[in-house]
Structures are given as C-alpha cells and as structure tokens.
BAFI-3210 file (N, C-alpha, C; in Angstrom, 3 decimals, decimal comma, padded with zeros to 6 digits):
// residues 264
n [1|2|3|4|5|6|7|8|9|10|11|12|13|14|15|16|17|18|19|20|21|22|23|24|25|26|27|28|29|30|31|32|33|34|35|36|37|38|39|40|41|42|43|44|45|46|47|48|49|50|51|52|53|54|55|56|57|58|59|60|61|62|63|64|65|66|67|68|69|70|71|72|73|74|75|76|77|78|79|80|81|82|83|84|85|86|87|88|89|90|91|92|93|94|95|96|97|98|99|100|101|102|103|104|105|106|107|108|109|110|111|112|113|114|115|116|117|118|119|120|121|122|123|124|125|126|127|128|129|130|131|132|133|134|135|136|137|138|139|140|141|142|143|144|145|146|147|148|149|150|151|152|153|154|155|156|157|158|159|160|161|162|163|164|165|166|167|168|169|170|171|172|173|174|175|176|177|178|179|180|181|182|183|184|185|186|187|188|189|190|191|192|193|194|195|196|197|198|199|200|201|202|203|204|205|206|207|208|209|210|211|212|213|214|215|216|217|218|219|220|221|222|223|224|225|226|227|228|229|230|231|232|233|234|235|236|237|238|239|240|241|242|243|244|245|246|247|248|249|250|251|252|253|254|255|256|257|258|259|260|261|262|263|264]
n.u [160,225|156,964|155,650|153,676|150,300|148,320|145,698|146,501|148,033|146,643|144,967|146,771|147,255|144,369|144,107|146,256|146,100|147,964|150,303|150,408|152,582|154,335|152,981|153,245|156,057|157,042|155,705|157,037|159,551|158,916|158,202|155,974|154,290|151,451|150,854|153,362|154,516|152,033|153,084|155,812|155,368|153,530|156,118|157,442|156,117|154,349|151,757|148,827|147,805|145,375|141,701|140,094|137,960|135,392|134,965|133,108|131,087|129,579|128,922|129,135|127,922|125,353|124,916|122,708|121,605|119,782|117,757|115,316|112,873|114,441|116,809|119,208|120,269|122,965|124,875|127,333|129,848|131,432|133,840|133,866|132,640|134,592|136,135|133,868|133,275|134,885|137,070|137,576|136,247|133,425|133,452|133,707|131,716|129,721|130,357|129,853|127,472|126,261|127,314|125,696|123,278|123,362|124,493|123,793|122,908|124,532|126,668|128,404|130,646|132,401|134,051|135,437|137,847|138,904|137,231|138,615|141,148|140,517|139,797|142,168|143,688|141,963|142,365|139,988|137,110|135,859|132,504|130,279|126,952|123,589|122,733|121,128|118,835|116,365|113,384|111,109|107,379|106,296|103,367|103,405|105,239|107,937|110,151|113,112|115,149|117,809|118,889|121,736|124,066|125,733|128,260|127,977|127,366|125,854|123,336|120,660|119,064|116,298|114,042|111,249|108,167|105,177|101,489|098,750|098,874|099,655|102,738|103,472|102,542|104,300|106,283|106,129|105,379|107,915|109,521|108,301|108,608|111,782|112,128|110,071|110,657|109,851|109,527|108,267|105,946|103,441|101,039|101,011|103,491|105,136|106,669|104,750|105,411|106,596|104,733|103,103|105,373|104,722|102,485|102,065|103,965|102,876|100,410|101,583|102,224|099,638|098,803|100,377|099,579|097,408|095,075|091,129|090,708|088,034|088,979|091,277|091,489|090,961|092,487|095,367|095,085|094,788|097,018|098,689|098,097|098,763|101,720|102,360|101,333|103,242|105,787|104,776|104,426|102,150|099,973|100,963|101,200|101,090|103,857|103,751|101,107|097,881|095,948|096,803|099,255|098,091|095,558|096,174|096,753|094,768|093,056|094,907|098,167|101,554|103,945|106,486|109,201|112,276|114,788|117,655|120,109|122,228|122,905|121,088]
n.v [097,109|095,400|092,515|091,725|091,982|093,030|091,593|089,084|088,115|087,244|085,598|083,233|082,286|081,716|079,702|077,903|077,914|078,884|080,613|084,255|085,571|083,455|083,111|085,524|085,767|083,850|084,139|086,677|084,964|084,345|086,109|086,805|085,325|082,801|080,395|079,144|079,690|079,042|075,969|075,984|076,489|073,920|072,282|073,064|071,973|073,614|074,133|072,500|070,023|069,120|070,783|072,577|073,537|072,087|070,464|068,911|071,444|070,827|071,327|074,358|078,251|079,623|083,148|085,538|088,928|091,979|094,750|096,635|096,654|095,455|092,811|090,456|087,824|085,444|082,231|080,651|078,480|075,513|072,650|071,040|070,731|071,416|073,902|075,288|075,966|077,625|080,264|082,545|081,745|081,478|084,318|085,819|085,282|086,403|089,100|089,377|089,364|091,791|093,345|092,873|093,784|096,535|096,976|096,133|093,263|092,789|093,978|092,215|091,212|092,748|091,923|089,593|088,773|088,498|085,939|084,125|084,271|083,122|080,276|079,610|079,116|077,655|074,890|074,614|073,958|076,671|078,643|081,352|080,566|080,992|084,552|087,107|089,795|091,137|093,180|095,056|095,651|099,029|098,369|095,987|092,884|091,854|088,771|087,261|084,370|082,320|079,891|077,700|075,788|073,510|074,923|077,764|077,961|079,252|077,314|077,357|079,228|082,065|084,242|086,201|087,621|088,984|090,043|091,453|090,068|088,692|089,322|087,468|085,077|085,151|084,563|082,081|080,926|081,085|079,692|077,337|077,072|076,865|073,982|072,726|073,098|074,326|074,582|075,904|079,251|079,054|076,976|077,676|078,395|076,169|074,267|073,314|071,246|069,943|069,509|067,300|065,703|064,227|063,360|061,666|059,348|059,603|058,041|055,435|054,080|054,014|051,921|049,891|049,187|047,770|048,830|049,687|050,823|052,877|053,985|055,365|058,505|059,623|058,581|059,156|062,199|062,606|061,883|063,811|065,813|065,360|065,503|068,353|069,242|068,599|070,376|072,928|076,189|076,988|075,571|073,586|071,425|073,206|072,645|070,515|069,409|069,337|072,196|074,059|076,554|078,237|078,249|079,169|081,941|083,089|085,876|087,245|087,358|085,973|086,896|086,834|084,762|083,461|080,784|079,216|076,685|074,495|071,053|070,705]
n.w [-002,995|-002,304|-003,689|-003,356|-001,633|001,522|001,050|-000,339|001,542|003,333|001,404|001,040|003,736|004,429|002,751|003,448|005,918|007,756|010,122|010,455|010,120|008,564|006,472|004,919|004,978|003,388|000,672|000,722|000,222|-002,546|-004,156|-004,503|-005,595|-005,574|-005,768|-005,484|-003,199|-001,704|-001,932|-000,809|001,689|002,300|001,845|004,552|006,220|007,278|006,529|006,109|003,542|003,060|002,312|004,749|004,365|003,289|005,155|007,336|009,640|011,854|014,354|017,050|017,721|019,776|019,813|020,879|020,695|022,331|021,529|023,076|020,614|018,250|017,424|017,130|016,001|015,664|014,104|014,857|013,564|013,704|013,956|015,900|019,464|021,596|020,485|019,893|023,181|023,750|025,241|023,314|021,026|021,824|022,909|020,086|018,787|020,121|020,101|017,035|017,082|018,522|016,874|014,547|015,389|016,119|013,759|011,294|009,508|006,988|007,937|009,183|007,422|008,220|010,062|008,865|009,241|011,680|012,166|009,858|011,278|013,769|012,409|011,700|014,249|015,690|013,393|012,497|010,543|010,427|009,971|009,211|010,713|010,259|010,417|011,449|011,344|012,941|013,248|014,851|014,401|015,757|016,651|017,556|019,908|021,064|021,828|022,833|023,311|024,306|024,663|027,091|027,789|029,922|029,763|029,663|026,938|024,212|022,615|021,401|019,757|019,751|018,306|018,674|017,231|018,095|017,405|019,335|021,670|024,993|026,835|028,507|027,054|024,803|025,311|026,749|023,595|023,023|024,304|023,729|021,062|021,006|022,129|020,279|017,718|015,109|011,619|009,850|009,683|009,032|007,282|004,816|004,280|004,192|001,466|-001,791|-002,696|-000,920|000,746|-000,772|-001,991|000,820|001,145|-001,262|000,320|002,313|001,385|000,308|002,464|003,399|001,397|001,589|003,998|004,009|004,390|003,646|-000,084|000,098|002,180|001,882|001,262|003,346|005,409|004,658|004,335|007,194|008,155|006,827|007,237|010,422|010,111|009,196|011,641|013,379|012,191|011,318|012,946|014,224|014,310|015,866|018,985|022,421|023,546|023,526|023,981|023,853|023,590|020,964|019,366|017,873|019,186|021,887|021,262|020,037|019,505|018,161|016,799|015,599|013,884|013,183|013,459|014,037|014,335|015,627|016,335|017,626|016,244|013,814]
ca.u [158,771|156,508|155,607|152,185|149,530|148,296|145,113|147,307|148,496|145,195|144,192|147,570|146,771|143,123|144,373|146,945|145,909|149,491|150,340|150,349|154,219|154,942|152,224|154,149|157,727|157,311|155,090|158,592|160,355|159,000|158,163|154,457|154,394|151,009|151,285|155,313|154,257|151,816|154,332|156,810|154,569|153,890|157,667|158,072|154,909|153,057|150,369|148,115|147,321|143,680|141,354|139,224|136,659|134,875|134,933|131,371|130,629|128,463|128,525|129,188|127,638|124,789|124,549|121,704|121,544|118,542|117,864|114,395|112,347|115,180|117,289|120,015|120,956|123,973|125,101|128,888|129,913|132,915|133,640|134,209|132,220|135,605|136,602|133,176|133,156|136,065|136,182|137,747|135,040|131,931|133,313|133,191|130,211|128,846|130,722|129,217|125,391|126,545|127,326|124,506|122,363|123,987|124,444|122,899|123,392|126,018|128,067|129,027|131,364|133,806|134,817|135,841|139,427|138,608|136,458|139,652|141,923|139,674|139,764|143,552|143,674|141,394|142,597|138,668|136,483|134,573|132,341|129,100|125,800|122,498|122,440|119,619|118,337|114,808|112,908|109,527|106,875|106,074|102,728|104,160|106,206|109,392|110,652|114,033|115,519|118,828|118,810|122,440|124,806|126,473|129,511|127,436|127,539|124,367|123,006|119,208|118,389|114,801|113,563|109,757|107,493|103,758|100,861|098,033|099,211|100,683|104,498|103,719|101,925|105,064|107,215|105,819|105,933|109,629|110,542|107,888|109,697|112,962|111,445|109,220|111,913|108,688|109,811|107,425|104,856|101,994|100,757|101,238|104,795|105,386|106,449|103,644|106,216|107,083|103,095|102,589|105,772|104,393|100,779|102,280|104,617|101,385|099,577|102,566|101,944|098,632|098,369|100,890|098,850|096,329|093,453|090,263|091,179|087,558|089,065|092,872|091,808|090,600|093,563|096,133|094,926|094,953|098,679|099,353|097,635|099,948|103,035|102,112|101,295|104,777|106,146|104,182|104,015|100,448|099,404|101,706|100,462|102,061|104,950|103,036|099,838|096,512|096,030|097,927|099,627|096,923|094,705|096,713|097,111|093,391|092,660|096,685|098,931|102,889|104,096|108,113|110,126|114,122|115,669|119,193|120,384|123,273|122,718|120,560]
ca.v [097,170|094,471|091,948|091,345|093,029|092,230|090,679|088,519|087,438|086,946|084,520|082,404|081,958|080,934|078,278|076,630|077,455|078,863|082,319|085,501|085,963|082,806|083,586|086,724|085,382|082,695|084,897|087,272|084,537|083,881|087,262|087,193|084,207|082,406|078,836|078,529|080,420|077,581|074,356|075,915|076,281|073,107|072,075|073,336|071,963|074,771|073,710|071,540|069,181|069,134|072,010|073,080|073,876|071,019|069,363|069,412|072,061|070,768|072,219|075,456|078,384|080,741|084,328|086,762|090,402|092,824|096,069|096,993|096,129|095,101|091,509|089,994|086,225|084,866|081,332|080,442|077,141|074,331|070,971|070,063|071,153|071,690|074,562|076,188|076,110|077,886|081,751|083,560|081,251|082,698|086,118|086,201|085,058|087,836|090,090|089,103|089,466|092,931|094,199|092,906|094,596|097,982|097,659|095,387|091,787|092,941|094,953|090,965|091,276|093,940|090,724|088,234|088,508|087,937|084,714|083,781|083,946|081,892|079,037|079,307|079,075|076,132|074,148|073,735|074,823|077,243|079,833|081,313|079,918|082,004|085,594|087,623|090,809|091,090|094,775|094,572|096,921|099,856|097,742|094,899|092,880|090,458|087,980|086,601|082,986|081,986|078,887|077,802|074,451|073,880|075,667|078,651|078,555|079,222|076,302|077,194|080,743|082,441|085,342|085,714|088,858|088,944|091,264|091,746|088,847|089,246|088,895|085,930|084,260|085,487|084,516|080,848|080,685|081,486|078,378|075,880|077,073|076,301|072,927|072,146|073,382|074,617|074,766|077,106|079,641|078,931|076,035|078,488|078,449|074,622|074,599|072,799|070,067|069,047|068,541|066,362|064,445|063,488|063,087|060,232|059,051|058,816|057,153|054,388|053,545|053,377|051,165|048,812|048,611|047,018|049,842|049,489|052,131|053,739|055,355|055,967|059,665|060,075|058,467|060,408|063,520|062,451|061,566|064,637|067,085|065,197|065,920|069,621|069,738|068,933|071,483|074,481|076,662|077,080|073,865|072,810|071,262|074,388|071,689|068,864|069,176|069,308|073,501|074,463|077,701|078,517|078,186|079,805|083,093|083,495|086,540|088,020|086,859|085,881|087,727|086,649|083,946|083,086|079,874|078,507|075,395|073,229|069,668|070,768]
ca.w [-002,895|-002,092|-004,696|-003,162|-000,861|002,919|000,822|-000,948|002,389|003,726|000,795|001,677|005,490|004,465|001,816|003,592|007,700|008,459|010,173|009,283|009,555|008,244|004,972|004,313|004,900|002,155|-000,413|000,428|-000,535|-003,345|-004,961|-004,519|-006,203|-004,549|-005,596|-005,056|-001,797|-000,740|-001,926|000,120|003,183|002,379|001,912|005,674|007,364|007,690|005,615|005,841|002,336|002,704|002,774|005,897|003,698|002,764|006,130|008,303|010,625|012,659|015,812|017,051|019,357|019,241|020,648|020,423|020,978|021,873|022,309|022,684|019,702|017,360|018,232|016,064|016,141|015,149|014,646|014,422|013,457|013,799|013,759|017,099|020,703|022,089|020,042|020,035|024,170|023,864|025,130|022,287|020,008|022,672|022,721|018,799|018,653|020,807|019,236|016,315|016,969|018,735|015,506|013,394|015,942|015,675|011,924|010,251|008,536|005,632|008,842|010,007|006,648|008,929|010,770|008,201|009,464|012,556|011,864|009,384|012,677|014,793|011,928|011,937|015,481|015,869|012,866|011,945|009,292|011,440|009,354|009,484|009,775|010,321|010,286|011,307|012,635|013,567|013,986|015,650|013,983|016,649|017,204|018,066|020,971|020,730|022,457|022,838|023,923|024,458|025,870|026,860|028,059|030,945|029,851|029,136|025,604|023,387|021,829|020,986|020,035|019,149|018,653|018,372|016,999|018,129|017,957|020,182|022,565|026,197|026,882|029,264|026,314|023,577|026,184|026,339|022,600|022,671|024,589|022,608|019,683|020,795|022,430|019,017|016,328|014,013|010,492|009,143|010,368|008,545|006,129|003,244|004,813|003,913|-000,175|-002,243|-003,561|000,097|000,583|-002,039|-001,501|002,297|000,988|-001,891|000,787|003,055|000,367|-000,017|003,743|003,898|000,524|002,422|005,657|003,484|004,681|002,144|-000,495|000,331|003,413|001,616|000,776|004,723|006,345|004,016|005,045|008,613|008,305|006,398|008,822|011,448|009,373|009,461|012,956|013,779|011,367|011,723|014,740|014,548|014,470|017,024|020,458|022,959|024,535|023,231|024,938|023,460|023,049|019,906|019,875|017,701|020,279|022,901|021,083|020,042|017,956|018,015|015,660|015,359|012,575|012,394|013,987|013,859|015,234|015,351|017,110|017,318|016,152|012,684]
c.u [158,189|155,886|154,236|151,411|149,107|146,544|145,693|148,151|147,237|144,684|145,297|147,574|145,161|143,782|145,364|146,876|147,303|149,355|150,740|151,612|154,620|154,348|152,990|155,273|157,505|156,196|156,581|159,706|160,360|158,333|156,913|153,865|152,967|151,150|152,658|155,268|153,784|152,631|155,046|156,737|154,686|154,678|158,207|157,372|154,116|151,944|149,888|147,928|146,108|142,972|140,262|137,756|135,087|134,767|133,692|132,001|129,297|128,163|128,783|128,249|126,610|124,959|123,179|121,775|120,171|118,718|116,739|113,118|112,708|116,284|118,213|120,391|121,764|124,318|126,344|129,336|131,367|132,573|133,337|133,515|133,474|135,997|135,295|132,725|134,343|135,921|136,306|136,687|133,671|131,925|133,209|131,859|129,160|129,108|129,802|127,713|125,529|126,314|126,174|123,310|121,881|123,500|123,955|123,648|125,163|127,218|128,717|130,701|132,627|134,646|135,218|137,261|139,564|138,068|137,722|140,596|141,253|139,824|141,220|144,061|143,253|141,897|141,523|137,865|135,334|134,206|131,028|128,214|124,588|122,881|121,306|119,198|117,125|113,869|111,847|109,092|106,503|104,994|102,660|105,264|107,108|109,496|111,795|114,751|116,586|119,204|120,612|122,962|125,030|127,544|129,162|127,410|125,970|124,492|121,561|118,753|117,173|114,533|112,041|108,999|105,924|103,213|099,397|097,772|100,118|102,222|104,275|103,774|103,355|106,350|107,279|105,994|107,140|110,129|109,932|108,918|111,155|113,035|111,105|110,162|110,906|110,039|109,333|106,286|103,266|101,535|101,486|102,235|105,616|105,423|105,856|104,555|106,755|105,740|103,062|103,748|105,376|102,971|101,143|102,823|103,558|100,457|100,225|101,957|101,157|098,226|098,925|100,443|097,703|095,071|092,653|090,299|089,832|088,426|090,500|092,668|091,513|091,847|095,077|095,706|094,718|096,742|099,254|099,447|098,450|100,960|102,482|101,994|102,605|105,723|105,631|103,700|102,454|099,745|100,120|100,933|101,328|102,601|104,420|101,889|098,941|096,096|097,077|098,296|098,349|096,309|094,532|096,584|095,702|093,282|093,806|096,924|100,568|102,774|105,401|108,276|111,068|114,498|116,785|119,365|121,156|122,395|121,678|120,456]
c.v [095,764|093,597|091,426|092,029|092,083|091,072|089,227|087,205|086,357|085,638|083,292|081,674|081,366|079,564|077,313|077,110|078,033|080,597|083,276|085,558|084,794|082,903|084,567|086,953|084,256|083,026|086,394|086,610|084,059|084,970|087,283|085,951|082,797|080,769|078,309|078,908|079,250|076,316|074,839|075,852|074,730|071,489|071,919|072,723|072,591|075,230|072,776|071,228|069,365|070,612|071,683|072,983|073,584|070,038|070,003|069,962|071,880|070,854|073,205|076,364|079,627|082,427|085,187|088,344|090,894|093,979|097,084|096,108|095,480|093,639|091,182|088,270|085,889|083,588|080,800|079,070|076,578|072,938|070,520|071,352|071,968|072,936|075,947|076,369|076,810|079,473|082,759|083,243|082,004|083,945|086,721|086,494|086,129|088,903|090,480|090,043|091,079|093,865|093,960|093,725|095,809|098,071|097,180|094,186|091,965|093,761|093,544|090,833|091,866|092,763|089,761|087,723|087,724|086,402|083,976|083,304|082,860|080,428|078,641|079,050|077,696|075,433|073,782|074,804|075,681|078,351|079,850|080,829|081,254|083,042|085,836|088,807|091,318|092,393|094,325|095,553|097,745|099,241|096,182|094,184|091,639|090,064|087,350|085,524|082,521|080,456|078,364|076,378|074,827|074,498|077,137|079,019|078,091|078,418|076,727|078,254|080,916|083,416|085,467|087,208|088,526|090,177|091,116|089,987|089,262|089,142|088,058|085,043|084,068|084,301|082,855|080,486|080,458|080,275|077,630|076,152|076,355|074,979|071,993|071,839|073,526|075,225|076,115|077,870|079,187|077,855|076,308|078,577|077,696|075,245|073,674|071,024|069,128|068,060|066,965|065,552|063,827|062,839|061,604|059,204|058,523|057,540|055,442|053,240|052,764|052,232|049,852|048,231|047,736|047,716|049,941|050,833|052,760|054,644|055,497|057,671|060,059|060,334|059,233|061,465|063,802|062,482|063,052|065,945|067,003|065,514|067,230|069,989|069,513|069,687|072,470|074,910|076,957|076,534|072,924|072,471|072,293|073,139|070,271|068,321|069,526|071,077|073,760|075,868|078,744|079,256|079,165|081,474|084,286|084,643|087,357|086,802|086,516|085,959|087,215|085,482|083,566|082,101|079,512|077,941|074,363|072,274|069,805|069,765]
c.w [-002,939|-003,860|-004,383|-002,019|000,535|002,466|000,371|000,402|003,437|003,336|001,222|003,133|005,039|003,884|002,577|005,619|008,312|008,681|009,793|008,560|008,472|007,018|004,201|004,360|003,277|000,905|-000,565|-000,465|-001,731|-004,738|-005,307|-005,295|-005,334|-004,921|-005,346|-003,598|-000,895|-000,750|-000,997|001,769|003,598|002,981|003,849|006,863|007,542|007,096|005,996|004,219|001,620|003,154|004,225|005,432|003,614|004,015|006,986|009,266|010,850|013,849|016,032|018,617|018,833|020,009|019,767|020,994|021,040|022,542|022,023|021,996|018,204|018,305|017,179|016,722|015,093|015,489|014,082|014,637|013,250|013,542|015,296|018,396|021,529|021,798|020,005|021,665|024,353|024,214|024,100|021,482|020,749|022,160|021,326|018,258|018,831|020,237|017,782|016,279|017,823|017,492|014,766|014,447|015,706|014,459|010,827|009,835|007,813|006,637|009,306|008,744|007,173|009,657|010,341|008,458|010,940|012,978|010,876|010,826|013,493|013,859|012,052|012,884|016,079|014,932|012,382|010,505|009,945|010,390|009,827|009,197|010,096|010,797|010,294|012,282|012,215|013,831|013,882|015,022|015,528|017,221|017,858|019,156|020,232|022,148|022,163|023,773|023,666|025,340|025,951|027,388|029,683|030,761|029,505|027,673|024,961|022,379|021,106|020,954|019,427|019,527|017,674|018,236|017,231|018,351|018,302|021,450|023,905|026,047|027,865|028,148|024,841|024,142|026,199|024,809|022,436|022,499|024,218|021,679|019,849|021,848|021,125|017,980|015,205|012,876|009,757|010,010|010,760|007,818|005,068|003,554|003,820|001,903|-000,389|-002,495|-002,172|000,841|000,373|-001,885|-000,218|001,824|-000,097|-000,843|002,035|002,346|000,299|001,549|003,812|002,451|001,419|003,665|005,142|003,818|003,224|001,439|-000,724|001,372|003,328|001,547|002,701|005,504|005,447|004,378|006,614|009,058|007,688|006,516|009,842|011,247|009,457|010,308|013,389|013,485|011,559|013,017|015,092|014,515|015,555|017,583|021,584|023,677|024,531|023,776|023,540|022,779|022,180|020,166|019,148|018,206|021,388|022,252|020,638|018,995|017,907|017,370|015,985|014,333|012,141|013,929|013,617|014,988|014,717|016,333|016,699|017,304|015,059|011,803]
res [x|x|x|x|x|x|x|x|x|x|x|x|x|x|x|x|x|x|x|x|x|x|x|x|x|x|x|x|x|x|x|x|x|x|x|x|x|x|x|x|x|x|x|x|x|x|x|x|x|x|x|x|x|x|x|x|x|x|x|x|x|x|x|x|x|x|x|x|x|x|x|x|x|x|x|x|x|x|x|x|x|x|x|x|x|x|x|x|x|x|x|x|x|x|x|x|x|x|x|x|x|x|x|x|x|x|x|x|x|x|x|x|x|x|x|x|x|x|x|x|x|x|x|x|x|x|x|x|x|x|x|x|x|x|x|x|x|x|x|x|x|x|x|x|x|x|x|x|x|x|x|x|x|x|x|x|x|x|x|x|x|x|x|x|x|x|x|x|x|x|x|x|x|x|x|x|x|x|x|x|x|x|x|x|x|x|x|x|x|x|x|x|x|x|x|x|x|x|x|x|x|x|x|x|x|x|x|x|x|x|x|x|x|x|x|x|x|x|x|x|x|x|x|x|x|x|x|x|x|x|x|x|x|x|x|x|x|x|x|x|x|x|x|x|x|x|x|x|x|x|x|x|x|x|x|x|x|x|x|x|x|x|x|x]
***
C-alpha cells in the first residue's frame, strides 16, 4: 500500500517543478517521505533549487467571456511573453473565463491542476491574477473589450455596466477605459489617505516653485483635481479630449467597471 496520496504528489511537483511520474517514483522511493523525496529529486536534477514562487509575473494573457448580460474576465500570468503567446497558455486562459462565466469565481478552483501543469511545463511562476464575473442588473446594458496583440493574445480586457445610456455611447466607454486605465469610478472611489498624500505632495511643489503662498490653497486644488481627472472615469477627458465621460453620458450612469492589462 501506498505510503502517500496523489495530493501528496501534487505538493512534490509544485515544490520542486518535476513530473508527475518522476514526483511519485521518488516519494515511492522513499516511503512517502516528502523532504528525502525532494533532495533526491534534487540529487537527480529534477529539481530545481530555487522556488518559482517568488519570481515576478509580469506578463501574461487576458481572456473574457460573455453571455448576454453576465461576462467573466480572467487574467493569467507568467514571467515571460513567450510562454504566455503560447497556445496551451491562450487556451487555458479561455478555458478559464468559460468557467467563471458558467459558475462562478470560486468554480476557477476546479482547475488548479491544470494551472499547476502549465507552470511545470513552462518552468515559470505562472498563477492567477484578476478574477471576475460581472452580472448586469435586468435594467441595465454591458459592454465587453478584448483588445488583443498581434499574436492574438488578450492583453487589455474590460467589461463595462451602464444604465440609461446607448450601446454606441457604452461601447465608446469600453475602449477609453482600456485607452485611459481609470483607477476608480467615482471620487468617493479614490481612498481619503491617497487624497491627502497628492494634495501634501502638491503642496511640496508648489512651495518649491516659489508661487506667493496666497494662491498655494488655489493651485493645490488645481493640481489635485488634475490628479483625479486622470484617475477617475468620470472625470476623464473621453480619449483625451475636452468632453469628459461625464459629460458624454449625461443623465445615465456607469454603475460597474473591470479592467485587466498586461504591463500593470
């Protein structure tokens, strides 16, 4: 009888990157035994030293899913471009945001073996980054944006909820957004403590420009209105023009927005 289980084998192939058979030949040979298991991996090569872990993922690939009034975005991450242009890395991906569609967020958990294999495969520290699935209220429209490379792989996803606004007008939002890269929705978005560090950090400036400190409380709040307009989607300029989206959307609202994008 076995001296250890196929989890057991599982955690061995994560920790030291080596395959299945060869995880569960040398946890055989060593009677379940997981640290004499990894030295001997090790021992043979078929380890790596260092972990995966701990090394940047910073690139990767997005996919989105929709169907209807519900959308899921997923964003799956590596080290290296190479490995996320890759098709088994795509087709995960998709796979991926398939399922959170269907089943929800916590259903992406059914695939951790899968996403295990792919790191063992590549040699990288590929895991997940954003999760997200999106349901539109019944009065409400979506929009979804995939923008992609030349190798077809999704770099820049968004998915956008508005209500009483056209789908040309949602539709335009989509791609400012994933143009702009808005942080937050709203002001009240922005946390109070990030404020107030830009507004001292304004203050520093304008003490150093030598401006007469009557008009420091003016030009701080000029600078710190500008810092917000680049951050929040509703203060934006729509693609950097003059009409904010604001503006554009008039007495309808955006209610939810989700972005993901290599190069974060």
């Amino acid at each position: 009888m076995a001296d250890f289980t196929a989890k057991d084998v599982q955690k061995l192939r994560q920790a030291s990157g080596a395959g299945m058979m060869d995880a569960k030949k040398a946890l055989g040979e060593t009677s379940g035994d997981f640290d004499a298991a990894l030295q001997a991996l090790r021992e043979k090569g078929l380890a790596k030293a260092d972990s995966r872990s701990d090394r940047e993922s910073s690139d990767g690939a997005i996919a989105v899913a929709r169907k209807g009034n519900v959308a899921a975005i997923v964003e799956l991450e590596s080290e290296t471009d190479f490995s996320a242009k890759a098709e088994d890395f795509l087709a995960l991906t998709q796979e991926l945001a398939d399922l959170v569609l269907v089943s929800g967020e916590e259903a992406i958990s059914q695939r951790n073996d899968a996403i295990d294999d792919l790191r063992i495969a590549k040699k990288e520290n590929i895991q997940l980054g954003l999760v997200r699935r999106i349901q539109a209220p019944e009065n409400a429209i979506m929009d979804a944006y995939l923008h992609t490379d030349q190798d077809g792989r999704g770099i820049n996803g968004v998915v956008v909820v508005g209500e009483g606004i056209s789908e040309e007008d949602l539709h335009e939002i989509a791609l400012h957004i994933a143009f702009a890269k808005p942080t937050a929705l709203t002001k009240e978005e922005v946390p109070v403590e990030e404020i107030e560090r830009e507004r001292e950090s304004a203050l520093g400036v304008t003490k150093a420009e030598g401006k007469p400190e009557a008009a420091w409380e003016k030009i701080v709040e000029g600078r710190v209105s500008k810092w917000l307009g680049e951050r929040v989607l509703l203060n934006q300029g729509l693609f950097g023009e003059k009409e904010t989206v604001a503006q554009r959307i008039g007495q309808g609202s955006i209610t939810e927005f989700v972005q993901a994008y290599i190069g974060e």
